[in-house]
N, C-alpha and C positions, 0 to 999 in steps of 0.2 A: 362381520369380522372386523377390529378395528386394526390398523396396522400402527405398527410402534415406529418410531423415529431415530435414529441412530444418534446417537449423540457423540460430538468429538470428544477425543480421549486426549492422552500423554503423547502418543504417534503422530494424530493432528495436527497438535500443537508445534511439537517437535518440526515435523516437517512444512509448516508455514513460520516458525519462528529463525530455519537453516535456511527458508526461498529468502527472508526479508534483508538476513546477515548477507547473502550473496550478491542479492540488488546495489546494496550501500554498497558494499566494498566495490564492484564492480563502478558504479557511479563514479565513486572515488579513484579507480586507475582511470577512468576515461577523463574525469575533469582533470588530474594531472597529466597527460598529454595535449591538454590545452594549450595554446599559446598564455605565456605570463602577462598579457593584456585582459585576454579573456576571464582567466584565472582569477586577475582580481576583480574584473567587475561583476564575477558569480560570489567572491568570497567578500565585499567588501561594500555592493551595494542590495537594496533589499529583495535581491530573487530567490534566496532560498526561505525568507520570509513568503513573500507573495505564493510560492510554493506549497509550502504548509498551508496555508491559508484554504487555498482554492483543493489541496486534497482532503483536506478535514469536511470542508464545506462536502465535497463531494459521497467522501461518506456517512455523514448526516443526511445528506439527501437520499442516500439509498437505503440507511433504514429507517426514515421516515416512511417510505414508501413502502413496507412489509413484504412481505411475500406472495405471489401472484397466486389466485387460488388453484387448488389439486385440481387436476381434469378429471381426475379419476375416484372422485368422492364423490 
């Protein structure tokens, strides 16, 4: 018997597209309770740069690496 794979729909999407809007916003009240020193050395030197960088990387790296094979195949 082969078994079918589910595939993400509208709901998926939906509800990884509402986690990602609540990360940011939520980033976003914590860096403003930053001190105004701090604040500008996230806003104004390259850490939100180096940022992107190393999570892009990081997600390329994990689908480079595929998916681990089924146990149960």
């Amino acid at each position: 018997m082969v078994e079918t794979r589910h595939q993400p729909g509208w709901r998926e999407a939906l509800l990884v597209a509402g986690a990602l809007v609540t990360i940011v916003l939520g980033a976003a009240v914590l860096t403003s309770l930053l001190p105004t020193a701090v604040q500008t050395a996230i806003f104004h030197a390259p850490v939100l740069i180096l940022v992107l960088i190393v999570g892009t990387g990081w997600v390329l790296w994990r689908i480079s690496r595929g998916r681990p094979p089924d146990p149960d195949r």
